[in-house]
Structure formats: structure tokens, C-alpha cells
C-alpha positions in Angstrom: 47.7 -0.9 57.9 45.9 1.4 60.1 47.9 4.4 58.2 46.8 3.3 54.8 43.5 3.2 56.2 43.6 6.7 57.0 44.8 8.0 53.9 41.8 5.3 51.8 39.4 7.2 54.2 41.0 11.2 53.5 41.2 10.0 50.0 37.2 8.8 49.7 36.0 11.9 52.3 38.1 14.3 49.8 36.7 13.1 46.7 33.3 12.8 47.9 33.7 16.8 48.9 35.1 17.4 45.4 31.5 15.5 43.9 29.6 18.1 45.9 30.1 21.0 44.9 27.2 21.8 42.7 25.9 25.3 42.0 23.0 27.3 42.6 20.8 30.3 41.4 22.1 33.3 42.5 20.1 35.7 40.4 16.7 35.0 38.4 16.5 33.1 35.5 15.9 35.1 32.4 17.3 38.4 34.0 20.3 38.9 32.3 19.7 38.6 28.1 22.2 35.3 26.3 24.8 37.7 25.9 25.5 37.6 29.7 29.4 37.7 30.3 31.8 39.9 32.6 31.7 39.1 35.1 33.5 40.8 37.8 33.9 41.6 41.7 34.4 45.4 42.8 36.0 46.1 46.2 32.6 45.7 48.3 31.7 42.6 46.6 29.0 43.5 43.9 28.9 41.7 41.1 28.9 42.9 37.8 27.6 41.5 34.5 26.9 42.7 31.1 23.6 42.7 29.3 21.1 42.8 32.4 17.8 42.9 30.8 18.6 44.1 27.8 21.8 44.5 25.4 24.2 46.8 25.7 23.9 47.7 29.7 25.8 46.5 32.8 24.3 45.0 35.5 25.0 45.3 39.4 24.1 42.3 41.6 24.4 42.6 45.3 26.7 39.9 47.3 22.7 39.4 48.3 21.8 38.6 44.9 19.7 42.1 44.2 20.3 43.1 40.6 19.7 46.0 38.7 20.9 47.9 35.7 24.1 50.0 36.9 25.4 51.7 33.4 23.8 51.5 29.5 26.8 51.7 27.9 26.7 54.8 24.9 26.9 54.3 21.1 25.9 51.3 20.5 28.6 49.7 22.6 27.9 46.2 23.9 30.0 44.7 26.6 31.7 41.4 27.2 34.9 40.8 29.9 34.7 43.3 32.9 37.7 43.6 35.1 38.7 46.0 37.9 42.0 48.0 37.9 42.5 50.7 40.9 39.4 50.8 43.6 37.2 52.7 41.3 37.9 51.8 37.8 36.5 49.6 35.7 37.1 47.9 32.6 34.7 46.5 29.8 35.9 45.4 26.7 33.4 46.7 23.7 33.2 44.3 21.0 30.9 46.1 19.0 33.1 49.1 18.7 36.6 47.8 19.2 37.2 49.6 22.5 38.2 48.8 26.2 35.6 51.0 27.6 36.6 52.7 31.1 33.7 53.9 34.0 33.6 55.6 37.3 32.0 53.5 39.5 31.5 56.3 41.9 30.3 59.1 38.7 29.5 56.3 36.3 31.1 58.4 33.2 32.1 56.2 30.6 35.4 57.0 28.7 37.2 55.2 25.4 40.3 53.7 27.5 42.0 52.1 24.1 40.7 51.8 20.4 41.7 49.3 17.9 39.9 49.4 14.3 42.0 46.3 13.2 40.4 44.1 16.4 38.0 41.5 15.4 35.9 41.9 18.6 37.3 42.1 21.9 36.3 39.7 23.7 37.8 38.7 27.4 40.6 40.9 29.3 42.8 40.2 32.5 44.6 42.8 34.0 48.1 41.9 35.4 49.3 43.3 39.2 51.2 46.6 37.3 47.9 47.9 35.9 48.6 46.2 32.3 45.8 44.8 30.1 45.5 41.4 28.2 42.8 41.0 25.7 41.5 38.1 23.6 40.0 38.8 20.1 38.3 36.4 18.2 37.1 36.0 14.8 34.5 33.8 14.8 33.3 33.2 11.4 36.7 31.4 11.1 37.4 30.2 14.1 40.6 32.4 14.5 42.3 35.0 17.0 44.3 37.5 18.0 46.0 38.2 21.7 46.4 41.9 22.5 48.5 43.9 25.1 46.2 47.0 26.4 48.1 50.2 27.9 46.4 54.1 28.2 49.9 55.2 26.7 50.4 52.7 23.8 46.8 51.6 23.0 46.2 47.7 21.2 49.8 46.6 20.6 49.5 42.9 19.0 50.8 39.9 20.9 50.0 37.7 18.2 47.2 36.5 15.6 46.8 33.8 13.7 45.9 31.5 16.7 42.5 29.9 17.2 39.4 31.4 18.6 40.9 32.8 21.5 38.3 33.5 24.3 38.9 33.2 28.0 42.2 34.4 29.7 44.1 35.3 32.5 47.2 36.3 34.1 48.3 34.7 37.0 48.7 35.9 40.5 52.0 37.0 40.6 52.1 38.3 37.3 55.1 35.7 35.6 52.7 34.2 33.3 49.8 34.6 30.8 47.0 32.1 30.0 44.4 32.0 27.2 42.2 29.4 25.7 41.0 29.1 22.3 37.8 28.0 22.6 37.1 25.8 19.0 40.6 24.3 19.2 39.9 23.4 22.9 43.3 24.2 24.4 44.9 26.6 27.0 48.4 28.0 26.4 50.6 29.6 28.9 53.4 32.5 28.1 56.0 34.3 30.3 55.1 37.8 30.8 58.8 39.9 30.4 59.4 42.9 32.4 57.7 45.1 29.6 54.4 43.3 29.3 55.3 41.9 26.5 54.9 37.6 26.1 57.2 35.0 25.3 57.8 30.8 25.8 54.3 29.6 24.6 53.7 26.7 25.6 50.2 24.5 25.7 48.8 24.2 29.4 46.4 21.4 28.6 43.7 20.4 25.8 40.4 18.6 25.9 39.0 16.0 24.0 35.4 17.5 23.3 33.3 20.7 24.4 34.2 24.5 24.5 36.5 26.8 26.6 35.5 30.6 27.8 35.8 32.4 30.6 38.3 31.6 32.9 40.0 33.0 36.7 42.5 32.3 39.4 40.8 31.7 42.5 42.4 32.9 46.0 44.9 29.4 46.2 46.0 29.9 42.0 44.3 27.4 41.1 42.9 27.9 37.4 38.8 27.8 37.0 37.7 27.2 33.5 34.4 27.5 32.0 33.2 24.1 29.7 30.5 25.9 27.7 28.6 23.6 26.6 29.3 20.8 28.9 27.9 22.8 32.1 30.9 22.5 34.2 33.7 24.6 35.8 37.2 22.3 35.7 39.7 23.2 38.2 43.1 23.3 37.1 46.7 23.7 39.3 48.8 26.2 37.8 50.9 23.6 35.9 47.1 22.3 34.4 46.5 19.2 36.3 43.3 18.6 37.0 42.1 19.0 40.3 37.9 19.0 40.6 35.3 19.4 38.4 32.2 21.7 39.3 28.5 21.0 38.0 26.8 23.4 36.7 22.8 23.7 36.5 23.2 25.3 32.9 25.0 24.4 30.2 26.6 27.2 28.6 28.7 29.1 31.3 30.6 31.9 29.8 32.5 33.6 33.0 33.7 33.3 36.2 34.5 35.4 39.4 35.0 34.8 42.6 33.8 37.1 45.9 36.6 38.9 47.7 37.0 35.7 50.4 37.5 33.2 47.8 34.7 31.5 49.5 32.0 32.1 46.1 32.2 31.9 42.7 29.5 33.3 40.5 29.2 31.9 37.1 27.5 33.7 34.4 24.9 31.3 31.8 24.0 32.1 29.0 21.8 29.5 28.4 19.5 30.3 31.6 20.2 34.1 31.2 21.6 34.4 35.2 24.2 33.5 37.2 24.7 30.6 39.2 26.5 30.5 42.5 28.9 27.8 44.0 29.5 27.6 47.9 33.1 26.9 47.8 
């Protein structure tokens, strides 16, 4: 009886931690524009977000929460996923002109990484442990996408199209496997990544009933953080996509998610309330 007890009692103490995780402001409201995405983590624990102020630039956020306008990206070039390859580099898919877009944090000079004038808008990338590059690509107007492989050698090479409005994704930590959402069609799938970064064995993670999917990481543990846009959560998922918590949200509309170096932060970017919210983890 008394064992039972105890695990009633771990059971109600862990469930009641669960229920409080809530989030917070970490930047202002109104300081990034709606077309806030990324974001991203660098080695020293900035931040990084696209559209601070205006459309079109990056933003830099301190782990202290002091923002500011780090790049405006050239040509017309808006941003949307940011990722981080070697200690310096930088990633930013460019939906507007069908590009991954690579900068120099320490110069800042922005270079065409890959182009791809058959892409409908590249939207979200993940970057595997070898330095290769996963890409979603919507097409909004009717709710379909494509799924791209990224290299500086071979440029866009096509994964597949024809699937739903593919949006957030991610590769997991060791490298094995590749996830993407579609966000209209409300599901995650999961592929094997081969040895030449090519994918394989799709197979649907998990679907939801109602709401929208975006952004989406691994945190420190591989558990699987998924933005509900629209329904102003974060669900946590285990790798094999049970669910584990489910994180509130002071917004509605969160379109990305990374996490400080420690694991002990995520920052969530809103494009309702034009910021990003912060969740003590």
C-alpha cells in the first residue's frame, strides 16, 4: 500500500510540474514584425530571429533578452528558418528568392549557399550532424509541399513533392531519422535518413484532430517540441510520438522553437504578439 502511495503521489507531483510550465515574455511585444520565425541559438547563446522591426532583417536577442537588428538581408530577401552549421555559419532559408542564404556571424557577409527556381518558398530547414540540409517548401495557395535535401556541392535535390503543406522539421539527434509536419493536414511523418542523405521508410509519427503544426526541435533529452499555431501551445512528443507534456503559451500563433545551449530554455517565436516568449524548463 505504502508503495502505491508513493508512486499516486510521484504520479500527482509530476503531473502537476508538467501543468506548470507556462511561458513568459522574453522580448517586447510588437518588436519583431508577424513574420517572426527562425529561430536559432549560436554558440554563446544569442538568439536569432527574422524580421526584427521590420521585414527582411535578422534580429540578435541577447540570452538577457536585448535585441537588436544583426543583418538586413540584400535583394529583397526575406527570411524564415535559421539554423547553425560550423561555429560561425549560419543558415536562413529565403523564401522570397528561393535561396538558403549563408552569413558570417563574425564579417556578417551574406552569400547564396543553394538556389532553387522550381522551390515554392522555403520555408523551415534542419541541419543533420554531417553538415547536410533538410528543407520544407510549401505551397500555400493549395495547401501542398515539397521536402528538399540542401548540399553546397549538389544544390536543391528533391526528396519528394506532392505532400501537404509541409512546414516545420527536423532531424533527429543522432542523425537516423527525419521528421516534417505538414501543417494543414495536421500530421508529422518520420523517414530513415541513408548513408547519402538521401530518405526512405515514411512513416506517419502522429496526427491531430484540430489546429496547425510549424516549427518544431529536439530538445537536449530527444524529445520532439512542436509548435500548435493557433492553439498557443508547445506539445512535447518522445521520439516514437507519444505524448509527453503540453506547454502554454501566452500567444496563440507560435511559429518556432529553440532551445539555449543548457537545454534549460526554450524561446518561442509569436507571431501573433510579434516577440518571443520564453519557458523556464
Amino acid at each position: 500500500m505504502k508503495t502505491i502511495t508513493n508512486l499516486a503521489l510521484l504520479l500527482v507531483l509530476t503531473t502537476s510540474c508538467a501543468q506548470q510550465l507556462k511561458s513568459s515574455d522574453f522580448t517586447k511585444e510588437g518588436s519583431f514584425t508577424e513574420g517572426i520565425e527562425g529561430p536559432a541559438t549560436d554558440y554563446e547563446g544569442n538568439i536569432y530571429a527574422v524580421n526584427f522591426e521590420e521585414q527582411g532583417t535578422i534580429g540578435k536577442v541577447t540570452p538577457n533578452g536585448e535585441a537588436s537588428v544583426f543583418v538586413k538581408l540584400p535583394n529583397g530577401s526575406v527570411g524564415n528558418g535559421i539554423r547553425f552549421g560550423e561555429k560561425h555559419q549560419m543558415f536562413v532559408a529565403d523564401y522570397v528568392n528561393h535561396n538558403v542564404l549563408e552569413i558570417d556571424l563574425r564579417t556578417k557577409k551574406i552569400e547564396v549557399f543553394a538556389h532553387e527556381p522550381t522551390a515554392n518558398q522555403p520555408n523551415d530547414i534542419a541541419i543533420a550532424p554531417n553538415g547536410t540540409l533538410y528543407a520544407s517548401d510549401p505551397n500555400w495557395s493549395d495547401n501542398t509541399g515539397k521536402l528538399w535535401k540542401v548540399t553546397k556541392e549538389n544544390g536543391f535535390e528533391l526528396l519528394e513533392e506532392h505532400m501537404g503543406t509541409t512546414n516545420g522539421i527536423e532531424v533527429s539527434p543522432d542523425g537516423k531519422k527525419l521528421y516534417v509536419n505538414e501543417s494543414v493536414q495536421r500530421k508529422i511523418w518520420v523517414y530513415d535518413i541513408l548513408d547519402n542523405g538521401f530518405i526512405e521508410n515514411k512513416q506517419e509519427l502522429i496526427s491531430f484532430d484540430d489546429f496547425g503544426l510549424d516549427g518544431m526541435r529536439f530538445d537536449g533529452s530527444g524529445n520532439l517540441y512542436v509548435c500548435r499555431y493557433g492553439k498557443g501551445t508547445v506539445v512535447v512528443l518522445s521520439s516514437s510520438g507519444r505524448v509527453v507534456r503540453e506547454i502554454e503559451l501566452k500567444g496563440l500563433n507560435p511559429s518556432n522553437i529553440t532551445f539555449s545551449n543548457d537545454y534549460k530554455r526554450c524561446y518561442i517565436t509569436m507571431a501573433d504578439r510579434g516577440n518571443l516568449e520564453v519557458v523556464e524548463l
